[in-house]
C-alpha atoms as one frame of an Amber mdcrd trajectory, in Angstrom:
protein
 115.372  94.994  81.077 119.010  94.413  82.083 118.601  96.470  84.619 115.806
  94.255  85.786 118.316  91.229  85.345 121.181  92.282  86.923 118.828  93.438
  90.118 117.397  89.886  90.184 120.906  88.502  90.524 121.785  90.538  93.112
 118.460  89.441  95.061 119.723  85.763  93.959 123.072  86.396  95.686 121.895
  88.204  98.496 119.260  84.887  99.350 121.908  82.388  98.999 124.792  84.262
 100.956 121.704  84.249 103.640 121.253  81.064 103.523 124.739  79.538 103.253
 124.358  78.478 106.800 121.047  76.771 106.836 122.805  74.777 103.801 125.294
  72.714 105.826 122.281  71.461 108.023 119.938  68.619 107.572 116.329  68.921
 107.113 114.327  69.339 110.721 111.411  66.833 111.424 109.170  69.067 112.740
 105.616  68.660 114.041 102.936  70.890 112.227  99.056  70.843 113.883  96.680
  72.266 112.390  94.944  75.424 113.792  92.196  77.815 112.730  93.700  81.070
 112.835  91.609  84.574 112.330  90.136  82.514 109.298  92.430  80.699 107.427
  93.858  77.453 108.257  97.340  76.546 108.951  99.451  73.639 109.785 102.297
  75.457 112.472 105.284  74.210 114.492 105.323  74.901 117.658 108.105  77.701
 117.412 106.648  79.148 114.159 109.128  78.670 112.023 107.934  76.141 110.357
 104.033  77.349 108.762 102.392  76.517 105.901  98.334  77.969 105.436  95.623
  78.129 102.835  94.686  81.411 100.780  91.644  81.005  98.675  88.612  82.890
  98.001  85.415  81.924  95.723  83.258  84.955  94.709  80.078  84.398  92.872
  78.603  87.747  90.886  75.371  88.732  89.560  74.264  92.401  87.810  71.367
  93.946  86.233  71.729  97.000  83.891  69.030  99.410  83.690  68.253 102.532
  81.445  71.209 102.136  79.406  70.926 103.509  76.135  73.194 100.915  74.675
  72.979  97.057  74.749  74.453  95.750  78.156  74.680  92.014  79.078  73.286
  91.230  82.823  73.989  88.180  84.074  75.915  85.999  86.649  79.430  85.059
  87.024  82.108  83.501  88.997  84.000  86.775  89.553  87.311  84.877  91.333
  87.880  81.365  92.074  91.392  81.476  93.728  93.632  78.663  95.493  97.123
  79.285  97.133  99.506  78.545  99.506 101.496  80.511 101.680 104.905  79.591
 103.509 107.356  79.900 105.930 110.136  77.905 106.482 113.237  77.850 108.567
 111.336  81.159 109.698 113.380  83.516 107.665 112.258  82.218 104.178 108.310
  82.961 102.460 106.672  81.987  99.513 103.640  82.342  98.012 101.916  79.894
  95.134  98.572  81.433  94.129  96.476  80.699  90.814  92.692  81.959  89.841
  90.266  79.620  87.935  87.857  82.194  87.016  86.389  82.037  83.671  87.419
  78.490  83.084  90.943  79.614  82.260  93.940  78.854  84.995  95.909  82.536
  85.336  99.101  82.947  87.473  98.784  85.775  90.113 101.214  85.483  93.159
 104.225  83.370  92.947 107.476  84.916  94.830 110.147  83.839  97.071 111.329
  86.293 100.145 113.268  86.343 102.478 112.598  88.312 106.521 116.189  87.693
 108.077 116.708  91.873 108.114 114.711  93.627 111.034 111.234  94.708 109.957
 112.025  94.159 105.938 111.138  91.941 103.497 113.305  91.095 100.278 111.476
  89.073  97.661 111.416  88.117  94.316 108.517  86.802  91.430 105.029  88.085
  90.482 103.203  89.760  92.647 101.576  93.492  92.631 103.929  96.327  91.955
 103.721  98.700  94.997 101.146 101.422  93.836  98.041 102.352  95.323  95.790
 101.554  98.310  92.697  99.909  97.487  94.629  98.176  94.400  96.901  96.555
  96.985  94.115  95.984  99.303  92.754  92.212  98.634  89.829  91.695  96.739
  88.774  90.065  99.744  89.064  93.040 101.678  87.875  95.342  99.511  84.410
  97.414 100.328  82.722  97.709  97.347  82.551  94.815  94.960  84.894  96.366
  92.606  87.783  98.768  92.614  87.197 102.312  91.582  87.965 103.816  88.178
  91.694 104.406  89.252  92.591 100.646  89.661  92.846 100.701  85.475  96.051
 103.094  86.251  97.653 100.522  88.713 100.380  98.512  87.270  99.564  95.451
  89.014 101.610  91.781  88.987 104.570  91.730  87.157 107.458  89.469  87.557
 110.663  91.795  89.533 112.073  91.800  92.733 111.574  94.607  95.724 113.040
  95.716  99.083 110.372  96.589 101.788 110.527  97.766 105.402 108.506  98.670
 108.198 108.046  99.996 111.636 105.127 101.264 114.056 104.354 104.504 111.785
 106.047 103.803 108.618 105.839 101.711 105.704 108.668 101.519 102.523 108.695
  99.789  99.896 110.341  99.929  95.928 111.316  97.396  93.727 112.016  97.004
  89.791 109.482  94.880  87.438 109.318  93.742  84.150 106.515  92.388  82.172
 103.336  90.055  82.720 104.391  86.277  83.964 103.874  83.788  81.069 104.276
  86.613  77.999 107.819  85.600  76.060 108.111  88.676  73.637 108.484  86.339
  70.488 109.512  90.072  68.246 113.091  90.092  69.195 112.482  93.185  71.246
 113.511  93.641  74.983 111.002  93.723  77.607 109.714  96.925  79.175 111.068
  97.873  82.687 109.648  99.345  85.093 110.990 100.991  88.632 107.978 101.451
  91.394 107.715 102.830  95.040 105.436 103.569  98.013 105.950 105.436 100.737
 103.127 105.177 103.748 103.080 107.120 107.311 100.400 106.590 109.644 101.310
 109.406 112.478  97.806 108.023 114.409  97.706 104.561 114.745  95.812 102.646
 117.977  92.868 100.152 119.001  90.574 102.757 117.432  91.640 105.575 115.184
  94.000 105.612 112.438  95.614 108.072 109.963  96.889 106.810 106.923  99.218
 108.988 104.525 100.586 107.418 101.278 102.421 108.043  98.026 103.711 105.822
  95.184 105.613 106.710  91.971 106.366 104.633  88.948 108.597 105.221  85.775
 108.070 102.525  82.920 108.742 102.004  79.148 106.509 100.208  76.895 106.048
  96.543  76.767 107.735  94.402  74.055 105.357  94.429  70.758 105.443  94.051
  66.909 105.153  95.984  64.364 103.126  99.289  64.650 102.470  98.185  68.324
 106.176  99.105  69.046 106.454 102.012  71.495 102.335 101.976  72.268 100.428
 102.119  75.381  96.587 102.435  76.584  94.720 102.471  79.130  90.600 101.758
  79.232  88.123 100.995  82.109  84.918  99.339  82.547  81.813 101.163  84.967
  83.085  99.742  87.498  81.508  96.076  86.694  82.291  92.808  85.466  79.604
  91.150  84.362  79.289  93.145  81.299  82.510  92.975  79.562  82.144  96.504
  77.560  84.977  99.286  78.679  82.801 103.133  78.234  86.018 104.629  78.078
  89.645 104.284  76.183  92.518 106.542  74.707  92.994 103.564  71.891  96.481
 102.995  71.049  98.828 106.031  72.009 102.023 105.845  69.498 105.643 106.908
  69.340 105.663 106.709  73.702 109.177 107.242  75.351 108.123 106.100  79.129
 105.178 106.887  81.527 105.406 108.670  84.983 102.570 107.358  87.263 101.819
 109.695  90.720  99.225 108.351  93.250  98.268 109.743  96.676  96.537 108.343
  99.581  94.709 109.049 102.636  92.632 106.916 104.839  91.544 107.372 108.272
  89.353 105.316 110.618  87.361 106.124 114.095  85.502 103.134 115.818  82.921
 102.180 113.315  83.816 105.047 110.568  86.246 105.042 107.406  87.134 107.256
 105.234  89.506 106.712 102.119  90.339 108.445  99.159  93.249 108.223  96.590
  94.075 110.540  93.288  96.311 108.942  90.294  97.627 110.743  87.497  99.375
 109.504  84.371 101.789 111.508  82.654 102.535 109.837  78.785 106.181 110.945
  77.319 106.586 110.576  73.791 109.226 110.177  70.837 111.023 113.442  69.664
 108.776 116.403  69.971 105.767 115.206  70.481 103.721 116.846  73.159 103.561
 114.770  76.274  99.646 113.213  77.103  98.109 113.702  80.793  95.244 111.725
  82.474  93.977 111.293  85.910  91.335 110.266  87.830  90.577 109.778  91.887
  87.661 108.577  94.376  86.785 109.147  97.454  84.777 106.963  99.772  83.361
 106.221 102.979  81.867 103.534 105.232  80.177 102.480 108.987  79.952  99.655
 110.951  76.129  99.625 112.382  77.349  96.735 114.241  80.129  98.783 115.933
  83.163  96.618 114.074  86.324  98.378 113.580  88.328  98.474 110.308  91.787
  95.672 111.050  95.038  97.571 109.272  98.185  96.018 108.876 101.341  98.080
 109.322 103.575  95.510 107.359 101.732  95.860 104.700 100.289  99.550 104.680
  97.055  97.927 103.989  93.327  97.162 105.611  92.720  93.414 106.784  90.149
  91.415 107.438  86.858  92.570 109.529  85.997  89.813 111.718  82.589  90.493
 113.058  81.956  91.072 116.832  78.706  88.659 117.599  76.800  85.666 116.041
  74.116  87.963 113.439  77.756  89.210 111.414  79.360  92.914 111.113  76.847
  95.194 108.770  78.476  97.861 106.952  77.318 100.887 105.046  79.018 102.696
 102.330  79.547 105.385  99.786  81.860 106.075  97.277  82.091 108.628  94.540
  84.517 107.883  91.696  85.846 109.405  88.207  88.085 108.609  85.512  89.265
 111.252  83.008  90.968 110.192  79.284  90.697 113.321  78.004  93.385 115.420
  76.742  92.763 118.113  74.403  95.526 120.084  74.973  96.794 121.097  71.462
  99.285 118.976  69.777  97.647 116.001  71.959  94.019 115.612  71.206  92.629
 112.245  72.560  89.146 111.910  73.311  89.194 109.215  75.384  86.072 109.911
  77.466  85.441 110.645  81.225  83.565 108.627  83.513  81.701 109.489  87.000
  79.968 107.148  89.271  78.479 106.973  92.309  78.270 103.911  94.018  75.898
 102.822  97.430  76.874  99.035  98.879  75.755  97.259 101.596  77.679  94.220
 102.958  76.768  91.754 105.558  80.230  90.235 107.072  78.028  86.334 108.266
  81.570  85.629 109.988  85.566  85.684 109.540  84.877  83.783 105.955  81.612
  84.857 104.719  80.713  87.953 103.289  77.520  89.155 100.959  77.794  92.341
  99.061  74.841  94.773  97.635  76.117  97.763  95.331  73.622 100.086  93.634
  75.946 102.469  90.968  75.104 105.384  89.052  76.901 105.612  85.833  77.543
 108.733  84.129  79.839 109.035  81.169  80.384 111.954  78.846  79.960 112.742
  75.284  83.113 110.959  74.292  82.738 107.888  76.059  80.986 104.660  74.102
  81.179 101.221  74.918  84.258  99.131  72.588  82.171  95.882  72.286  78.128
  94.989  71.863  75.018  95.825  69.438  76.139  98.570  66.873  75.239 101.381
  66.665  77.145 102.658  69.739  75.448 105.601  71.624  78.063 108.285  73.153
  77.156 109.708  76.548  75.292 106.866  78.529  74.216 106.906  81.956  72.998
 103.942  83.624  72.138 102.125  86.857  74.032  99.115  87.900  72.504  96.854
  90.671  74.734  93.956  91.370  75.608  91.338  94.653  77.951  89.137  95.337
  78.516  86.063  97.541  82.261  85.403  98.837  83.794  83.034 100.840  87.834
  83.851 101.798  89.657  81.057 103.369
């Protein structure tokens, strides 16, 4: 955690000394119009660098479970309802303000200050998502299916930290060091886990219509802060690949006595015309205390999708991530896809032995892109978990080994 501190100060100094100039000078009165631009809308001075434009997205749910063996809730639900702002001012200086008010509760998700006065790079500061893997980076908006595949439950997501990222026309950088969850004060007396994360992303073929995209990201962490037993524990657990029904299928419970964990993901994505492919494979390696033996897990997907309507996947360079499919007539982009996914928290390895189950589904969607704002979603998943897997919440008794279908939909709007 100091470490954490004492790189936030730096990033402190670093934005200040930067803007020691801008100081001495009185506030501009600019003029800021507002335009509709490739869907959102923005208020924008003339010269640009003044901006200020919405984010938001609303994304209504619904599922149906069928020929599960244990009691499953269908149902509808307001998957996301998400409001923020985005900023840039003085043109060198960005922020981002961004809360959800799904589920009736308000939750924090971006909130950082950066600054772009170094060529092609990005220094900023706050919550937002730690650098680690493709589609977990990849907005929800953006996203093909209608959730992430089993590897997102790997991904260490927002945390509050500070990172260093740069970019040109094949390459993408990017590493930073995080701390915990926004809005958790350890009240134990403990320090706060630390984490240091990177990603690394070439794309050796990128034009109008064809990309390759290579990637790798690394991250070393320690625990969170906890109490009591909790000290020194980590897990990790996934739904199917829903979110209507709350249960999670599989989970190593509580691993005890952990030093650090080493997280390893790689990507690659390509695109031609109409097609995409994508895959990514994450693996978790869990250190403990003393002598005990170290725990492994992993997991990966691989998926792909066409445009009957001819569309072309968008990808963004300075960001090493897809964008936004903006459809090329008045009846919307269709789009076709596949994906095949698995999770394993197994490790039986002697001196080890968690049973945390394994997970494989495959997963058919359909999604209708109306326009630059609208989208409607269709996934059909098939569900297959093994003999150690049981869902953690529902009607007892708990059957192991349940394979189900999942038909679900969503409506979206993204502004």
């Amino acid at each position: 955690m100091k470490v954490l501190i004492r790189v936030l100060i730096a990033v402190t100094a670093l934005l200040v000394s930067a803007n020691a100039a801008t100081a001495q000078q009185e506030t501009p009165k600019v003029s800021l119009p507002g335009v509709y631009d490739g869907g959102f809308l923005m208020f924008r001075s003339a010269d640009s660098a003044f901006a200020y434009w919405l984010d938001g997205r609303m994304q209504i749910d619904g599922a149906i479970y069928r020929g599960n063996d244990n009691e499953l809730a269908s149902g509808t639900d307001v998957r996301r309802a998400r409001l923020g702002v985005k900023t840039t001012m003085y043109r060198d200086w960005h922020g981002e303000f961004d809360v959800d008010f799904a589920e009736n509760a308000v939750e924090m998700k971006d909130m950082w200050v950066g600054y772009m006065g170094f060529k092609n790079s990005l220094v900023k500061a706050g919550n937002f998502k730690e650098p680690f893997s493709l589609e977990t980076l990849t907005s929800s908006k953006y996203i093909t299916f209608m959730e992430r595949s089993y590897i997102d439950n790997f991904s260490p997501d927002r945390h509050i930290g500070a990172s260093y990222t740069n970019w040109g026309q094949y390459h993408y950088v990017t590493g930073g060091v995080f701390g915990q969850v926004a809005g958790t004060p350890d009240a134990t007396g403990n320090s706060e886990g630390y984490a240091f994360t990177g990603r690394l992303v070439v794309a050796p073929v990128r034009t109008d219509n064809a990309l390759l995209h290579i990637g790798g990201a690394f991250s070393r962490r320690t625990p969170d802060a906890a109490a009591g037993a909790d000290t020194n524990t980590v897990r990790f657990r996934a739904r199917p690949e829903t979110d209507i029904s709350k249960a999670r299928f599989i989970t190593t419970g509580k691993i005890r006595f952990v030093d650090h964990t080493n997280y390893y993901n790689g990507e690659l994505a390509g695109t031609y015309g109409p097609l995409t492919v994508q895959g990514e494979y994450t693996r978790v390696s869990v250190a403990r205390l003393d002598t005990l033996h170290t725990a492994t897990f992993n997991g990966m997907y691989g998926s792909v999708s066409y445009f009957l309507t001819g569309e072309h996947r968008p990808y963004v360079m300075e960001e090493g991530e897809f964008d936004r499919v903006v459809p090329k007539s008045s009846i919307g982009a269709w789009e076709v896809a596949a994906r095949w996914s698995t999770l394993d928290l197994n490790d039986t390895s002697p001196g080890v032995g968690i049973k945390g189950g394994r997970a494989v589904n495959m997963t058919l969607g359909l999604n209708w892109h109306i326009n630059a704002n609208f989208k409607w979603m269709l996934n059909y998943a098939r569900v297959s978990n093994d003999g150690n897997a049981k869902p953690d919440i529902g009607v007892a008794p708990f059957t192991t080994g349940d394979k189900f279908n999942i038909f679900e939909t969503r409506l979206s709007l993204a502004f």
